[in-house]
N, C-alpha and C positions, 0 to 999 in steps of 0.2 A: 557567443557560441555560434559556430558556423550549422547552415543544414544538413551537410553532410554526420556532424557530429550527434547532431540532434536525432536524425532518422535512426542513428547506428546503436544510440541509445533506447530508442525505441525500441526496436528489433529485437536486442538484447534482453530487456524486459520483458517484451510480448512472446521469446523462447524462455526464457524460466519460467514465467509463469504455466507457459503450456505444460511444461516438462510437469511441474509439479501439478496443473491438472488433470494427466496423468497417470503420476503417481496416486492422487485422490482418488483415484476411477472419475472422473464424472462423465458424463455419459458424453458418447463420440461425437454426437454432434454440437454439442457447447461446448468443447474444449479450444476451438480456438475465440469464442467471447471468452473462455476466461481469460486465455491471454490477450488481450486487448483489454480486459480491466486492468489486469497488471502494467502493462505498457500505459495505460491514460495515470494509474497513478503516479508510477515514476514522471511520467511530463508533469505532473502535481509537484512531485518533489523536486525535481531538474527548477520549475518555474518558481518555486520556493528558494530555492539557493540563487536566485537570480535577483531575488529580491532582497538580500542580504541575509537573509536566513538562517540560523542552526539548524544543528541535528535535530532537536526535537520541533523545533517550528516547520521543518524541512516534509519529517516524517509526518505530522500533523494532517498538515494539510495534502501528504500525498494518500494519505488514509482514509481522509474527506473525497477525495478525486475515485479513491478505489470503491469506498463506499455509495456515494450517488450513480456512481455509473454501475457498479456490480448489485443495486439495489433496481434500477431502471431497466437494466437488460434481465434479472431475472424475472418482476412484472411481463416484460416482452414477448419471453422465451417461457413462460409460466414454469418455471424451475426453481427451487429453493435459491434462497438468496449465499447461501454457503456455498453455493455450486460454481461463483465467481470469486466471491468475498476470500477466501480460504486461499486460493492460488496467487490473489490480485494481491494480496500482500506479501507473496516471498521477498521482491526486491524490495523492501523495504524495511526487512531485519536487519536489525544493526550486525552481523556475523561479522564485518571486520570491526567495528568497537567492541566486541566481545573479546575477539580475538586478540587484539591486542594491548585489553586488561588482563589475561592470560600471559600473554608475553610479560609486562611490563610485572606483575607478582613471580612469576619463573627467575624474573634477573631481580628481584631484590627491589623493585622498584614499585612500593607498597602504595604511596599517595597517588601515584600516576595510574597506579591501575585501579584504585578506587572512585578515582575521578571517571576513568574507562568504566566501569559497572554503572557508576551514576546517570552517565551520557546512556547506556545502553536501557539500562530500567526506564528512566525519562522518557526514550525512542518507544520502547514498548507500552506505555503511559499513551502517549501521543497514538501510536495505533490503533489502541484500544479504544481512548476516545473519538480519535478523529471518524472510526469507522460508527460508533455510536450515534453523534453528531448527524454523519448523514442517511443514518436508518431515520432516524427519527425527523429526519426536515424531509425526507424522499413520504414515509409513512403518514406525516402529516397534512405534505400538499395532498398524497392521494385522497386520505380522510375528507380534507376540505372540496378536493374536487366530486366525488360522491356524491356530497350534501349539496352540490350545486353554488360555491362559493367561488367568486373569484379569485 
């Protein structure tokens, strides 16, 4: 993948997620950390597919990327942690494997579109957990930083 591709993907990411921070209301001035969560996930996902990755190893770990980083920046910004988390996953809805379980059931094409729901449930799987994952490693370095651990 060239730079130029890469930044343009970024961008890309870092405007939907705004867009949908936005949408959210979240408050004006962290609207654009939430897009920069969403953009660092997608480089999660982009760097997943680079590693040979599926959709759902893809989405995983770009979930884990949104989650640490939209867990750190809201510590930072002392703002709920949903006020990055929420936005920082739109690019990472499967909406065109949905869409084209949708397609593939419309023409008749029953296995192919249930393979498409499976991929897309999994992806949502993968979101859920991956964002899980990194509340609870973001939540328990703090824990231990507190107690005075290294």
């Amino acid at each position: 993948m060239s730079i130029p591709h890469v930044a343009g993907q970024f961008l890309i990411a870092f405007i939907a997620s705004t867009a949908w921070s936005v949408i959210f209301r979240a408050p004006k001035r962290r609207i654009a950390l939430a897009g920069l969560t969403g953009a660092l996930g997608w480089m999660g996902w982009m760097l997943a597919g680079a590693m040979g990755l599926e959709i759902v190893g893809r989405t995983a770990l770009g979930a884990f990327a949104v989650g640490i980083s939209g867990e750190i920046i809201a510590r930072l910004w002392h703002e709920p942690a949903t006020v990055f988390l929420t936005p920082g996953i739109v690019p990472l809805v499967p909406g065109v494997t949905i869409y084209s379980a949708m397609q593939a059931f419309v023409v008749g094409d029953y296995l192919g579109g249930l393979s498409f729901i499976t991929q897309a449930l999994l992806a949502a799987g993968a979101i859920a957990g991956g964002l899980a994952i990194a509340t609870t490693v973001v939540r328990a370095a703090l824990r231990s930083q507190r107690r005075g651990r290294p």
